[in-house]
N, C-alpha and C positions, 0 to 999 in steps of 0.2 A: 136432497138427502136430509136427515129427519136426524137430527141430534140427542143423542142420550145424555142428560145428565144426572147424578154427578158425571164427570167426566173421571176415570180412574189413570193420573198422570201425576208425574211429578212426586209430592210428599204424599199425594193421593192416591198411588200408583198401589191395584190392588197387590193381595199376599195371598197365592191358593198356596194347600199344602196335598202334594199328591203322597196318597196312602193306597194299600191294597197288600192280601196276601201275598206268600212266596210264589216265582211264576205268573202273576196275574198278566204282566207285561207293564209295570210302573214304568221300568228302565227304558223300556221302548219307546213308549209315546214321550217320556221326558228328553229321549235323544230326537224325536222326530219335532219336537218344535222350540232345540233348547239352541241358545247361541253358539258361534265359533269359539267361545273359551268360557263356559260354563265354569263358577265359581265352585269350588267344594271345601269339606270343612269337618270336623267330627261332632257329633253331639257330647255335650259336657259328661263327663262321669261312665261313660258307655264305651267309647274307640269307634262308636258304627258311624258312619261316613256319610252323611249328606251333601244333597249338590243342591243347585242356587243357579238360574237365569232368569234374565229380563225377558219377557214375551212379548209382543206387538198383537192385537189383536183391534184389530181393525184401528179406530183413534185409539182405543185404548191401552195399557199398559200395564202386564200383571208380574210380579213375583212370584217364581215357581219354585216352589222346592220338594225335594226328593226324598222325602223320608223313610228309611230304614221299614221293610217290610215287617209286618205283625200278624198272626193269625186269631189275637184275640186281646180286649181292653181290658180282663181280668188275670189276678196274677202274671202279670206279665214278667217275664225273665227281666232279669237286672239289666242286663243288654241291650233291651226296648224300652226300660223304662224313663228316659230320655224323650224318647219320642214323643210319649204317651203327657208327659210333662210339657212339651213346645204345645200340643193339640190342647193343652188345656189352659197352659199359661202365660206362652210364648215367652221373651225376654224379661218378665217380670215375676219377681219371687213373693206366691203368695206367705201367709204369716207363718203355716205350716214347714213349710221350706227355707225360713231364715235361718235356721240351726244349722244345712248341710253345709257342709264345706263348697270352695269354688262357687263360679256363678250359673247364669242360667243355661239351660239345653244349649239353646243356639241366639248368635247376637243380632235378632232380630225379633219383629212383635209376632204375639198368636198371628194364624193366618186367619183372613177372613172369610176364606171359604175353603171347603175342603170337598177334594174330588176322589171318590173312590173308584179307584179302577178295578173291574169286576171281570172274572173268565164267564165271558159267555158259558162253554163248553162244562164248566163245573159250577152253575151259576146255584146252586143248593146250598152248599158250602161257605159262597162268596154272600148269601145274603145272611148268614148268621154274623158276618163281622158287620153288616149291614145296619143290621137293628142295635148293635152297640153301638155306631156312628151316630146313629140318631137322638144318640143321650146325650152328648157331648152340648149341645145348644149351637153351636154354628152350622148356617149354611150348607147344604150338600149336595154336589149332583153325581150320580153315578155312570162312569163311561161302562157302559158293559163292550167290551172289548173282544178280540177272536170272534167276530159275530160270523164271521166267513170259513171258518173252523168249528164252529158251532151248525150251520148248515149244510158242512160235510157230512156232523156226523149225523144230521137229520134233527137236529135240537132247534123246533123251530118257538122265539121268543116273542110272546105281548106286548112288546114295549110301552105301549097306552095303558095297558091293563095295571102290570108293574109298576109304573109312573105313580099311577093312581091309588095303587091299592100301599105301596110306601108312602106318596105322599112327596115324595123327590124328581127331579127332573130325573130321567134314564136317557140315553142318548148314546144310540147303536153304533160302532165304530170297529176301524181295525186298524189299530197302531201300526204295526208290519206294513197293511197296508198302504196307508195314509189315508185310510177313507173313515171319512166323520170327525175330523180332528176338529178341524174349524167351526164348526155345529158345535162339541163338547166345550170351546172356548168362548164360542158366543152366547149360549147356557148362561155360562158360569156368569159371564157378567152381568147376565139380567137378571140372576138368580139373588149373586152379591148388590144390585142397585133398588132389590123389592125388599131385603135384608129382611127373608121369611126364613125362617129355625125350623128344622121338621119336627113333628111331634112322636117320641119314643108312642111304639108299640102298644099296646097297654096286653099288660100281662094275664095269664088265665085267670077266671074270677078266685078262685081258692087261695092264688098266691100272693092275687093284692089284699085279699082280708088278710090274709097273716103275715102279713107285711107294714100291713096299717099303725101298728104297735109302734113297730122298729120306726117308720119315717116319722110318728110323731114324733119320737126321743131327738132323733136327729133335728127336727126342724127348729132348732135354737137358734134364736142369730149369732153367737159369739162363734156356733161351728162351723155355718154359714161362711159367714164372715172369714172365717181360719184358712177355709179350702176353696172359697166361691169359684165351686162347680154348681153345673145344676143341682139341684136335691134329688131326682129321679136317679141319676150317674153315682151321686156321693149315698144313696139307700142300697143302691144294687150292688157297690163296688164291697162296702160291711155285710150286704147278707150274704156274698159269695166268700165272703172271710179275706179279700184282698190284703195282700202283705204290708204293703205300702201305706194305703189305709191306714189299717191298721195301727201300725206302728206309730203313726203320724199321730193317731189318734190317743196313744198311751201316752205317747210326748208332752202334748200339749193336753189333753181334757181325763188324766188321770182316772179321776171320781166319776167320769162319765159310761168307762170301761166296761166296769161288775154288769150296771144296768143293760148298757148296749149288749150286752153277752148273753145274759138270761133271756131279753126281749127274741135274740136270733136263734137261741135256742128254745126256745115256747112257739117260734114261727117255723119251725122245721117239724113238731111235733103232729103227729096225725100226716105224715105225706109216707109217701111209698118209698120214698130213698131221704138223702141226704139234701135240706135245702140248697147247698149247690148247684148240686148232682139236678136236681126239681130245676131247680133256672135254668139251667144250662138246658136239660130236655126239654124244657118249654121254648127258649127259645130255637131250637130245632126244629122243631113243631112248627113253631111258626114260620122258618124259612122254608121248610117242606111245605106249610099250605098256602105261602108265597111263590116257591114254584109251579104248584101243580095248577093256580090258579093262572100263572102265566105264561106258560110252557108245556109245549106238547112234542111230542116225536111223532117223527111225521119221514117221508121220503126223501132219500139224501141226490137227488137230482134233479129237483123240479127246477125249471128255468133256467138253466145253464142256457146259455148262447154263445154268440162270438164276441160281446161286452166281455163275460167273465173271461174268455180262453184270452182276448185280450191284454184285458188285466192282469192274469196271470204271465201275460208275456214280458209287460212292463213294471209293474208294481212287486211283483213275487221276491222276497227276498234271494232265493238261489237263481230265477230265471231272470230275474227284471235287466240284470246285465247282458243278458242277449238283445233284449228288446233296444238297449242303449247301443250299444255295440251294433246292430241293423242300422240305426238311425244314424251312428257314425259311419258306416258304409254308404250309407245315402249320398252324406256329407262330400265325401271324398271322392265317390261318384262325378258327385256338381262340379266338384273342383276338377277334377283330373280328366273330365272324359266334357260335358257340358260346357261349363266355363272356359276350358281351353279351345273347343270348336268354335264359341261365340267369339273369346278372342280371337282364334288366325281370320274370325267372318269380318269383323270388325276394325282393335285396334291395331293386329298385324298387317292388314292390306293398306292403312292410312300412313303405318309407319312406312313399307314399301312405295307407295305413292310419293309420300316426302323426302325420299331416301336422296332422290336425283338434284332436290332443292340445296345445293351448298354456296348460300350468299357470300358476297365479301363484304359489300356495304352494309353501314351499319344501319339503316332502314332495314336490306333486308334477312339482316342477322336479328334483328328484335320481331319481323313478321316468323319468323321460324322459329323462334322463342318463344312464338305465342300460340303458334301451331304446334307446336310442342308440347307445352303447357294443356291444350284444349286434345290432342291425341293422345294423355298420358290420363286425363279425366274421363275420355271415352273407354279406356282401356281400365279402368276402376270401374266406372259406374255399370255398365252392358254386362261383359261377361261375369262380373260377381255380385258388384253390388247388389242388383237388381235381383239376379234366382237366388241371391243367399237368402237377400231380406223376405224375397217371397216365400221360400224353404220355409222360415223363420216363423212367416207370419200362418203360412200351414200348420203346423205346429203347434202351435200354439190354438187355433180355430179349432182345430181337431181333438184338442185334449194331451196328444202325446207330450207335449214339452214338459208339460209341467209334475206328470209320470216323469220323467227323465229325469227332473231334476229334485225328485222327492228320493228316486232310487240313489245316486249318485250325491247326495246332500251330506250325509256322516261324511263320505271320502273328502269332500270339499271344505269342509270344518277345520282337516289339518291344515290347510292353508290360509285357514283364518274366512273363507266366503262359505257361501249358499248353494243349496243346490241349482238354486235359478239360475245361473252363472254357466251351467254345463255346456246350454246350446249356444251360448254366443262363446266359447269359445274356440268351438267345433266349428263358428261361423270362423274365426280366427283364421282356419285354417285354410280357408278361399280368401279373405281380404282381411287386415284386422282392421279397416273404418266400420264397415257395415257390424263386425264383432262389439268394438267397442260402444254405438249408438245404440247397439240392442243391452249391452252390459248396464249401459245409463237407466236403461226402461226398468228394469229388474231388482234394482241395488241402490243404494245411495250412503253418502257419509262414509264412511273409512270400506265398506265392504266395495264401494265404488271406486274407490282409489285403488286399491286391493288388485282388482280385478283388471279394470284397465290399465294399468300398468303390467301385469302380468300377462296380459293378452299380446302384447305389443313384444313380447318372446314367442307366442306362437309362429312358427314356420305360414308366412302365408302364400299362397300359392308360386309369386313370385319369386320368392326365397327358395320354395322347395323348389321349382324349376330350377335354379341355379346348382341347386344341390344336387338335383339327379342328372343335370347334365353332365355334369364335373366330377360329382363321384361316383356315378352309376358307371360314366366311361374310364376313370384312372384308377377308382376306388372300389371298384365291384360293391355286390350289395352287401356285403358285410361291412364295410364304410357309411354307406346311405344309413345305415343300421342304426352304427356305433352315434354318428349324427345326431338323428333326431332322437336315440336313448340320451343323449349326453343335453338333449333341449328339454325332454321331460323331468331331467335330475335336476337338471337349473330351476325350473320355474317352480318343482317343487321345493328347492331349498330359500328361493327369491321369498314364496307364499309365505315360510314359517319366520323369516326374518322381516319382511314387511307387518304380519301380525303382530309380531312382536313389538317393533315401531310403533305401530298404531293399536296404540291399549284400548283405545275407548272404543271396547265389543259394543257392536249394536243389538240390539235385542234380537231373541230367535224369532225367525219368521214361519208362520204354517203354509204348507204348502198345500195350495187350492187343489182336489183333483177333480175337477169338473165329468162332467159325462161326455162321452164321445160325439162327435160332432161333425157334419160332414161343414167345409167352409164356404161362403158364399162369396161367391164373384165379385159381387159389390165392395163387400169387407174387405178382400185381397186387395182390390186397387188401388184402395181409399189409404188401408195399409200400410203397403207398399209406397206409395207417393207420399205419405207422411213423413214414413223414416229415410227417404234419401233425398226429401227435397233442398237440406240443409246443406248438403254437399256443394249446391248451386251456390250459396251466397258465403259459404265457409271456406270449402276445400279449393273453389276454383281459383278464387283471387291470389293463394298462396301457392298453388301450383304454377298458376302463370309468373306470378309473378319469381316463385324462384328459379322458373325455366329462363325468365329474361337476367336473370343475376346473372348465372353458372352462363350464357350465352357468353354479356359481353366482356367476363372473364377471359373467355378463349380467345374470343373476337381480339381482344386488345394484348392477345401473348401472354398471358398469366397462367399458362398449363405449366410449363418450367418451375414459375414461383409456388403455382399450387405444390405438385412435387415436391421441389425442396421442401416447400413447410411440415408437405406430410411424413417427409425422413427418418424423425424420429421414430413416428408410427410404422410407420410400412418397414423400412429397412432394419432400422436399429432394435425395434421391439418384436415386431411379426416375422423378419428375416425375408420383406419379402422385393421387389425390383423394386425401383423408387420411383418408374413410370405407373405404379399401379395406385400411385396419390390421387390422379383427377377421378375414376373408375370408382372409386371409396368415397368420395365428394359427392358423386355426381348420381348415386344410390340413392341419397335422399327424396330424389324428385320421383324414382321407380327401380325397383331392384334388377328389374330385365336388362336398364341402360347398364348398369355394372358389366355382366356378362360381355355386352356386345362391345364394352370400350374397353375391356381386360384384353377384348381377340384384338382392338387397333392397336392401345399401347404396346401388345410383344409382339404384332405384326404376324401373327398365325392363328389359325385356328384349333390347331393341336397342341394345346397349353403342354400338353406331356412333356413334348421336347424342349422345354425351358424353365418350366418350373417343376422342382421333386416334389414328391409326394408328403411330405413332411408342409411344404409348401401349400400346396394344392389342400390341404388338411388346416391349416391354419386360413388362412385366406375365408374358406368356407363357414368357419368358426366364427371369421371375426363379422361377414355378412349376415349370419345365422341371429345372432344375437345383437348387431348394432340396428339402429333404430331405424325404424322399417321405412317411413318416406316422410314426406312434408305435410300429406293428406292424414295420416296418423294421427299428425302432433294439431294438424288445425280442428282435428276432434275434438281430441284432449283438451284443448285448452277451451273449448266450450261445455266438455262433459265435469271439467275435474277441476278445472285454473290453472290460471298464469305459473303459481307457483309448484303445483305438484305435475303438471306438463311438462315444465322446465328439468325437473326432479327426475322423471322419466327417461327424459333423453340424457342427462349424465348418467344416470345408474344403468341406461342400457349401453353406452358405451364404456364406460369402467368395466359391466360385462364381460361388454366384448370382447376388451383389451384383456381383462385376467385371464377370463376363459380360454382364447386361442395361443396369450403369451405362455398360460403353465402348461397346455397341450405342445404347444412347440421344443417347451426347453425341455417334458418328460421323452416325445419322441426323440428329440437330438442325443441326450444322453441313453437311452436306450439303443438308437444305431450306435453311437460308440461303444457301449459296452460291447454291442454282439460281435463288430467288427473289430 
């Protein structure tokens, strides 16, 4: 890999300033690559509202800010001229400006590059604020943006042509989309590390002779000096009669006024309108023979394929949520029909096979322990692990994931992550180890914490089996329902409280969208065995070995002590039998053992007739959301540490205990009221 330097990080870390008229799509593209808690703020003297995040762009690192839409650098309303003020002088007050009251625009320096986002679709228009950009003396690239709304309506663009005939980088994109982001970001940096200034336009020949007058007067150093803007910007802004200007200019250079005044008006003299009214049509002129030179209308369906209807399936603002939504039907598919077949092929017939194994010695209470331990890892790794991560890794070869998580990306911001995050949580909901190792791949630093911890509230298969066993049969599906609505309200309230926790936003990340892709066999497997070979040297030692704990517990009569200890819990807090302490222990190693030691402890298999429904309700609550097994946390503690693993398993049991203790005591006094 091939190093750019400077490298832009740190105190070095650059500053774009995104501009563009009303509509152009600023707001878009600055949501599509801006962080989970984007700073904002008001420009001084104005009320208009700018936002502020950190980017990532490859090593690099830029400042983005949001600036308040403008249709024009001259006379600008009182209300932009703030803006107009940061693009010129950022946090520092040239000599012109020590007299205003308050301090600068915004508290932070000029940007060092500035990106004009451009409507394709109206790109005439969009190149007259163009050619003012270019007087300013900084850096420019233009995103010409809607490029895919531009080819609808047959508006087909020269991008090389335009390029070249501005003199700026152009770089075709669709914000809505996500397509060209990352290209408009790595522009920019190459643009800011060659720190080449476009050169303004040069005006029709009649307007720069009678203009020659006026820039001489101006080129004084003391006014220079007063305003340092370029001189081309500070000549254009006085012959257009700029108010601002203007006024600046009576302030301070009085005596300079008279002359300045008769010079603009002897340079207006002989033209067919008002020297304004001449600049302004002139530079019209020139964006109209900037477009015709690179823009043609042309046929609004050439090359449509199953690429574009694709795209439209998953990237589309109104549709791309079906395309997610398919992709979650995949999901639940694997789990619910796939992963469950592999399971009864696999870890149910070894569980069956062991069933008749009930040692007394303690040899062979520790070999069953271990067989236990290694049937509870087969029963993770086969029917989920393995087709999730392959799912996963499809997905990903193919293009779609990262569609999915560019569409799904704003909704995941409320809870402080990425849209990268979408598919491994979706993996969640077959296993959360294979969830959580793919959330590692995706994220890091606080959005890593974030997520795996919130994963680990996902219903994973095992969970939701218990749940539909129990209350699909006592709860009908309007319980199964209420369930897993009451598991999406938690993890979204978990997300906005954990964000909150964790202040230090990481920068916004762009999201790739690569082109479609068929995946190669070799890559799958190579894939696939990368991400679960960890399982071997991580998951297994701590499954076995808490199968041989929880063994010689029983072995040695500690079911009683277990119980009692869990008293508090079960009886006192959840209201629920006190045999149902080891059942709640003994979850950690795999959710399904709960289930089948709930039917030994109350000696039935028709829970109905012993435990109510208030019961059965709570119970299910406190599974749902206590910490999903032992293989989780030996994740975790290699994805996230010692310390925030730890963190995980209290706050998912605090959960659990709030959660099914305030659902118990609403339901209790609710039956009494009715009754």
């Amino acid at each position: 890999m091939t190093f750019q330097t400077p490298l832009f990080r740190g105190a070095k870390r650059l500053r774009i300033a995104l501009v563009g008229m009303p509509n152009a799509g600023k707001s878009t593209l600055f949501r599509a690559v801006s962080s989970a808690a984007p700073r904002s703020g008001e420009m001084a003297g104005a009320g208009r509202a700018y936002e502020e995040c950190r980017v990532q762009i490859g090593l690099d690192e830029a400042n983005l800010i949001e600036l308040p839409s403008f249709e024009t650098l001259s006379n600008v309303a009182a209300k932009d001229l703030p803006a107009l003020k940061y693009l010129l002088w950022g946090d520092e007050r040239p000599h012109v400006s020590e007299h205003e009251p308050g301090g600068p625009p915004a508290p932070f320096r000029a940007p060092d590059l500035i990106i004009q986002v451009v409507d394709a679709t109206n790109l005439r228009s969009h190149l007259e604020l163009t050619l003012e950009l270019t007087e300013l003396g900084r850096p420019l690239v233009i995103a010409l943006n809607m490029m895919d709304e531009a080819w609808r309506k047959g508006v087909h663009v020269n991008v090389s042509a335009l390029s070249l005939l501005l003199g700026v980088p152009v770089v075709p994109m669709s914000a809505l989309m996500g397509q060209g982001i990352p290209d408009l970001f790595r522009k920019a940096t190459e643009v800011a590390r060659a720190r080449t200034c476009p050169l303004p336009q040069p005006l029709a020949a009649h307007l720069e002779a009678s203009l020659a007058p006026l820039s001489a007067a101006l080129a004084v150093p003391e006014v220079q000096a007063a305003f340092r803007v370029p001189p081309r910007l500070l000549v254009m802004q006085v012959a257009q009669g700029d108010h601002y200007f203007e006024d600046e200019l009576r302030e301070h250079f009085p005596a300079l006024v008279p002359e300045l005044e008769r010079l603009r008006t002897a340079a207006g003299q002989g033209l067919p309108r008002a020297l304004a009214d001449e600049l302004h049509a002139d530079r019209h002129h020139q964006a109209a023979l900037l477009y015709e030179a690179s823009a043609r209308l042309g046929p609004t369906h050439e090359g449509r394929n199953w690429r574009y209807w694709l795209d439209e399936l998953f990237l589309h603002p109104k549709f791309g949520l079906i395309g997610s939504l398919a992709v979650f039907a995949m999901v639940l598919f694997m789990v619910f029909e796939v992963s469950a077949w592999l399971d009864g092929m696999t870890a149910a017939r070894l569980i069956e096979w062991a069933a008749p194994w009930q040692p007394t010695s303690l040899t062979g209470v520790l070999g069953r322990a271990v067989a236990d331990g290694l049937i509870g890892l087969v029963g993770i790794v086969i029917p989920y692990m393995i087709p999730l991560v392959l799912l996963l890794v499809v997905l990903e070869e193919t293009g779609v994931m990262h569609r999915i998580a560019f569409v799904v990306d704003r909704a995941f911001h409320r809870i402080g992550l990425h849209g990268g995050i979408a598919v491994p949580f979706l993996l969640g909901l077959g296993c959360n180890v294979p969830a959580i190792a793919a959330a590692a791949r995706v994220s890091h630093g606080r959005e890593r914490v974030i997520a795996s911890v919130l994963i680990t509230f996902v219903p994973c298969s095992a969970r939701s089996a218990i749940i539909l066993a129990l209350a699909g049969k006592y709860l009908g599906g309007l319980g199964v329902f209420a369930i897993f609505a009451l598991t999406m309200v938690v993890i979204a309230v978990l997300g906005r409280v954990l964000a909150r926790r964790n202040r230090d936003v990481g920068p916004g990340q762009m999201q790739e969208i690569p082109p479609y892709a068929l995946p190669r066999g070799r890559t799958l497997a190579y894939e696939t065995w990368d991400r679960t070979r960890d399982v071997l040297t991580i998951v297994t030692p701590l499954l076995v070995g808490g199968s041989i704990v929880l063994a010689l517990l029983g072995h040695w009569g500690a079911d009683a002590a277990i119980n009692t200890l869990f008293t508090p819990i079960t009886n006192w807090w959840l209201g629920l039998p006190v045999v149902l302490g080891v059942p709640i222990l003994f979850g950690i190693l795999r959710k399904e053992l709960s289930l089948l030691m709930v039917y030994q402890a109350l000696g039935t298999f028709d829970v109905g007739t012993v435990l109510t429904a208030v019961q059965i309700i709570t119970f299910l609550l406190f599974l749902t959301f206590y910490f999903p097994c032992v293989s989780t946390f030996a994740v975790m503690l290699r994805t996230i540490g010692r310390r925030e693993a730890f963190t995980s398993v209290a706050l998912s049991v605090g959960v659990a205990l709030a959660v099914s203790g305030a659902v118990r005591l609403a339901l209790e006094i609710g039956r009494t009221v009715i009754t």
